[in-house]
Residue, then its C-alpha position, 0 to 999 in steps of 0.5 A: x512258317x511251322x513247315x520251316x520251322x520243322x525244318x530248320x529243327x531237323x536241319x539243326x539236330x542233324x549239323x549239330x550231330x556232325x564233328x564241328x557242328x553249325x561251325x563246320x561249313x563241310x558239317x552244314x552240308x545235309x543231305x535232302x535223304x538224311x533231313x527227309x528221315x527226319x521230318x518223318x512227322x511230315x508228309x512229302x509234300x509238306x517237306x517240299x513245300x517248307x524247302x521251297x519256301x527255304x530256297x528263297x531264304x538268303x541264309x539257306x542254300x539248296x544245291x544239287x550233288x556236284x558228283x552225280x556218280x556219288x549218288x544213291x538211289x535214296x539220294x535220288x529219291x530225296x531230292x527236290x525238284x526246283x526249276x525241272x532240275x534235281x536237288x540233294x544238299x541243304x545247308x543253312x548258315x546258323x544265324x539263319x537257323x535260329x531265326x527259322x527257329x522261331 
């Protein structure tokens, strides 16, 4: 639970930092390399087991970059791999937010 936690914080911090904010469903969109460098207080691991758990939340969504070409290698080395396939984004609905929070 402190895992998710640290990552919806992370996540929070982030968004909120974004032109509209939590209100901004185009904001809410995070990128796993973008939500890594700020979880840098825990290990790979650690963040990989915490976004797993997430992905079972109904308010958290997790998705792969529709647009491959767009890609970087840290975007590449970011992502998660859930089910053998490759996930970038992150993004999480804010009443989701501030009860991860908790």
């Amino acid at each position: 639970e402190a895992g998710k936690a640290q990552v919806a914080d992370a996540y929070s911090r982030l968004a909120g930092a974004r032109p509209g904010g939590m209100n901004n469903v185009t904001a809410r969109m995070i990128g796993l390399d973008e939500l890594r460098a700020e979880l840098s207080g825990m290990d790979r691991a650690e963040q990989d087991q915490a976004l797993k758990a997430l992905d079972r939340d109904p308010a958290v969504s997790i998705l792969p970059e529709e647009n491959q070409k767009t890609l970087t290698a840290a975007d590449r080395a970011a992502a998660i791999r859930i089910g053998g396939k490759a996930y970038h984004l992150i993004s999480i609905e804010p009443d989701g937010v501030a009860r991860l929070r908790r």
